[in-house]
FIKOLZA-1660 file (N, C-alpha, C; in steps of 0.1 Angstrom, whole numbers, plus 5000, padded with zeros to 4 digits):
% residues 84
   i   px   py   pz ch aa at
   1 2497 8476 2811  A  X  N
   1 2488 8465 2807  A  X CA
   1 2492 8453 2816  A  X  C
   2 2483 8450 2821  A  X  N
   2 2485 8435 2830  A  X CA
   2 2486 8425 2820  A  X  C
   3 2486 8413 2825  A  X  N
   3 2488 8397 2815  A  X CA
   3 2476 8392 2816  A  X  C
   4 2465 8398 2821  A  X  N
   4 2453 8396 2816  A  X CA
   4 2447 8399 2806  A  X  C
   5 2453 8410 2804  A  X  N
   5 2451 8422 2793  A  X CA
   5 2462 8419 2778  A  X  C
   6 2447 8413 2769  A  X  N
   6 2462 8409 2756  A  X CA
   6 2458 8421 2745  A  X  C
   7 2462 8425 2734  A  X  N
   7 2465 8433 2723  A  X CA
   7 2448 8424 2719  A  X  C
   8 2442 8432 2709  A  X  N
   8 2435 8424 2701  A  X CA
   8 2445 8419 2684  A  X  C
   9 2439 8409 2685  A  X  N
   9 2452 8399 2672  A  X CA
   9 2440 8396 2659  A  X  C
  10 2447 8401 2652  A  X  N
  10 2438 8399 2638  A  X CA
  10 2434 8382 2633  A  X  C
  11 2423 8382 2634  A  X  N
  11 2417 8365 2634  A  X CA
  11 2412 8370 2621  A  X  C
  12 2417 8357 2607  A  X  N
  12 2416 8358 2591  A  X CA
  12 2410 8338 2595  A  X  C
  13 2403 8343 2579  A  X  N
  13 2400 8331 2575  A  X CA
  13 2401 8327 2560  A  X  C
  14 2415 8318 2555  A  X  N
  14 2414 8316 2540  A  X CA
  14 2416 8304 2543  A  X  C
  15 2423 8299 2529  A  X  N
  15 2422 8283 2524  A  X CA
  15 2434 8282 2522  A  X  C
  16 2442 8266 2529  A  X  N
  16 2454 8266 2526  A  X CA
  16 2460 8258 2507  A  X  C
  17 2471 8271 2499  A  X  N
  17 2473 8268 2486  A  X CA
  17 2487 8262 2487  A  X  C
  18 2497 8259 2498  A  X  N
  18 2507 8252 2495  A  X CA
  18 2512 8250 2509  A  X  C
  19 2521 8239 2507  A  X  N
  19 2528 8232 2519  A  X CA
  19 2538 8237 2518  A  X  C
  20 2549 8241 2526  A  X  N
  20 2563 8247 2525  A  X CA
  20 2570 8240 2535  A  X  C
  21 2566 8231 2542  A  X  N
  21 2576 8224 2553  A  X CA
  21 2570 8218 2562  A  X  C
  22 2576 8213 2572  A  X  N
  22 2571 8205 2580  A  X CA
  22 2562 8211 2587  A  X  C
  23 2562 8228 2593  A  X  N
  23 2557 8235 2601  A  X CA
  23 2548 8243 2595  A  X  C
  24 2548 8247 2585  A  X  N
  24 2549 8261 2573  A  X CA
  24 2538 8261 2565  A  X  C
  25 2528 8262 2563  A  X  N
  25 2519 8268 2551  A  X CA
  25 2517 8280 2547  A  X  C
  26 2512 8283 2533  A  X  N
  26 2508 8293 2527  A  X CA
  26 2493 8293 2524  A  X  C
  27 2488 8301 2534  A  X  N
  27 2476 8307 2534  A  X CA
  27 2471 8319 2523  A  X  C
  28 2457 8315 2517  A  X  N
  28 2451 8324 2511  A  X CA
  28 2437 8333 2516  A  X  C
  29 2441 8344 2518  A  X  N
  29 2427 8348 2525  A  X CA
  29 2421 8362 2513  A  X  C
  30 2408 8361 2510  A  X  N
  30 2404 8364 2503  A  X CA
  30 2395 8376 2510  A  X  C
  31 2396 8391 2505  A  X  N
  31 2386 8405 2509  A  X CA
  31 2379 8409 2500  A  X  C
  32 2362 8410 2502  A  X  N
  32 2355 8416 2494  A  X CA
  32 2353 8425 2496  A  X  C
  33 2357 8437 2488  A  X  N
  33 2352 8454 2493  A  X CA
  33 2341 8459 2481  A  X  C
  34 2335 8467 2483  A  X  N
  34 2324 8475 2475  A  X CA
  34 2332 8485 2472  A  X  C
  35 2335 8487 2453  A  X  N
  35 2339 8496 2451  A  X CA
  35 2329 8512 2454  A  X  C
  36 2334 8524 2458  A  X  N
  36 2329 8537 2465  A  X CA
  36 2323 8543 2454  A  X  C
  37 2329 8544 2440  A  X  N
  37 2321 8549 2431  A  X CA
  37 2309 8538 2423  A  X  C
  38 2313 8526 2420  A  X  N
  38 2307 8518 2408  A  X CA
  38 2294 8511 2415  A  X  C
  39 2299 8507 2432  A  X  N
  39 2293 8502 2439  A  X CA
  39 2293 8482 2434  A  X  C
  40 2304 8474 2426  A  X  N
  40 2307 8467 2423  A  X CA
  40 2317 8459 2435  A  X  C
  41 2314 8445 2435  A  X  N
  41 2321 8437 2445  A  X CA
  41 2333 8437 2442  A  X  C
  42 2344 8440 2445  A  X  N
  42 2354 8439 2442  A  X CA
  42 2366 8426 2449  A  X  C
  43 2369 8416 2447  A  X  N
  43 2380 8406 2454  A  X CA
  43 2392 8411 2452  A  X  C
  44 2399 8411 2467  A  X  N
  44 2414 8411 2467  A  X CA
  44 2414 8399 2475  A  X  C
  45 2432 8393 2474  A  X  N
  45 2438 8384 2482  A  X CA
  45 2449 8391 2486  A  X  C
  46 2454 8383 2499  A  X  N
  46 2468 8386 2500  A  X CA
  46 2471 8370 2508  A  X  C
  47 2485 8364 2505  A  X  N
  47 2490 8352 2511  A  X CA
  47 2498 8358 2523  A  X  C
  48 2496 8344 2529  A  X  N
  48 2505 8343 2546  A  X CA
  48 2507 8331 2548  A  X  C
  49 2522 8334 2552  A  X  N
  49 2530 8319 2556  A  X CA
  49 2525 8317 2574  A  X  C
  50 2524 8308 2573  A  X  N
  50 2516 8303 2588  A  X CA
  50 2524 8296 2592  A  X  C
  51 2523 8294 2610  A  X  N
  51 2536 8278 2616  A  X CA
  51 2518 8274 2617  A  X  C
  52 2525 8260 2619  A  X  N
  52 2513 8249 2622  A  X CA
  52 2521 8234 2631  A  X  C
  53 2518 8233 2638  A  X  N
  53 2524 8217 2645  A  X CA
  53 2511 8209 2645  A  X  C
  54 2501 8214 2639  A  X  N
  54 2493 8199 2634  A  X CA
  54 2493 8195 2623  A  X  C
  55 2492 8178 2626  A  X  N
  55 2497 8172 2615  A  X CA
  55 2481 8169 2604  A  X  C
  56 2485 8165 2592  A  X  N
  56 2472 8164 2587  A  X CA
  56 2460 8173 2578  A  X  C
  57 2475 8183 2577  A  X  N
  57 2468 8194 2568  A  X CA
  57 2468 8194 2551  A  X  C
  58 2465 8192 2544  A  X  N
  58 2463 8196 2526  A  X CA
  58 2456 8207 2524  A  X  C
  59 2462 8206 2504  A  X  N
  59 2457 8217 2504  A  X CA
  59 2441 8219 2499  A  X  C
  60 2436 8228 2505  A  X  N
  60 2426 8232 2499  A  X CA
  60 2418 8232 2513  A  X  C
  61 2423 8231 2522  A  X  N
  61 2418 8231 2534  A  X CA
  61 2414 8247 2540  A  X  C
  62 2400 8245 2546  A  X  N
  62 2397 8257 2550  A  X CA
  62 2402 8258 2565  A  X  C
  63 2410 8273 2570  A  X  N
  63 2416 8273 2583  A  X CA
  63 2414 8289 2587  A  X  C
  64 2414 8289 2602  A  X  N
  64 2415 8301 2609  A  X CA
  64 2431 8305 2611  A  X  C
  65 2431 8313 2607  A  X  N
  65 2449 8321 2614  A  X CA
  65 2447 8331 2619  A  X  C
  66 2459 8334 2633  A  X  N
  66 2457 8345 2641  A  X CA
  66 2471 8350 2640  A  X  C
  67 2472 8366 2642  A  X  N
  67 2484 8371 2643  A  X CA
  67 2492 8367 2654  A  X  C
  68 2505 8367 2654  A  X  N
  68 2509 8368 2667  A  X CA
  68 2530 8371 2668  A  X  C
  69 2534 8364 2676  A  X  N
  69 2547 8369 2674  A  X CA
  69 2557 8365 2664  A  X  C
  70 2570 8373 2658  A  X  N
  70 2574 8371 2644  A  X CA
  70 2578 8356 2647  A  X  C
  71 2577 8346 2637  A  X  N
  71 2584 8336 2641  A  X CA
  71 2598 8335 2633  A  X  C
  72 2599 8342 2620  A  X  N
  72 2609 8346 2608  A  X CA
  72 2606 8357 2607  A  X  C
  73 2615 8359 2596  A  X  N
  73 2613 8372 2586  A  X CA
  73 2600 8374 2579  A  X  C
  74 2590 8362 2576  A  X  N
  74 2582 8364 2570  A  X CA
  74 2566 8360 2575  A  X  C
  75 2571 8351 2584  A  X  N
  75 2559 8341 2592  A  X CA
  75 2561 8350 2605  A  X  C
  76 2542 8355 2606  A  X  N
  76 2539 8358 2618  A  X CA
  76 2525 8359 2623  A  X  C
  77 2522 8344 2613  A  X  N
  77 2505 8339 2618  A  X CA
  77 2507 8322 2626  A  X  C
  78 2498 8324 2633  A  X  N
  78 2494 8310 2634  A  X CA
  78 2481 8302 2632  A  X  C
  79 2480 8290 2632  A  X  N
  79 2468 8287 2627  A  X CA
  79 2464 8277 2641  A  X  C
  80 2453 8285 2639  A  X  N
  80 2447 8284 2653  A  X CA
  80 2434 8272 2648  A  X  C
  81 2429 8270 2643  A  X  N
  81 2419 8254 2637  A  X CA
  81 2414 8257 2620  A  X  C
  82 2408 8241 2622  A  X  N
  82 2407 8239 2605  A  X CA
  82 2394 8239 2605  A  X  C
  83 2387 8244 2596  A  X  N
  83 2369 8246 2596  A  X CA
  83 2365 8237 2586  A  X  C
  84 2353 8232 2593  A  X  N
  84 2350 8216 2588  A  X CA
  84 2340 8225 2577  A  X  C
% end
């Protein structure tokens, strides 16, 4: 693979529910599936801790995050913009 050539990186979109640090949020990103038998909408979530070096963020704010390299043990999104 040349350095032209990147992985494709999982691009999510939830809402931020907590501040954890100077760098750090806790992302909520929400999945609607169609359950196979009932044919009913079904919602799941799952949280992600995100880095962020922009300042200016609260919560309830709607934001894009992208996968990328570990930065911790637990954080390995970044947030790539905030959607007006």
């Amino acid at each position: 693979m040349t350095k032209k050539e990147t992985k494709n990186k999982k691009r999510m979109q939830g809402k931020i529910i907590q501040i954890s640090g100077m760098n750090t949020v806790k992302v909520r990103v929400e999945i609607k599936t169609t359950h196979p038998l009932y044919k009913k909408i079904v919602k799941s979530h799952k949280n992600f801790l995100v880095h962020t070096d922009k300042e200016g963020m609260q919560i309830g704010d709607n934001v894009i995050i992208q996968e990328g390299r570990p930065l911790s043990k637990n954080k390995s999104f970044y947030l790539v913009k905030k959607v007006v």
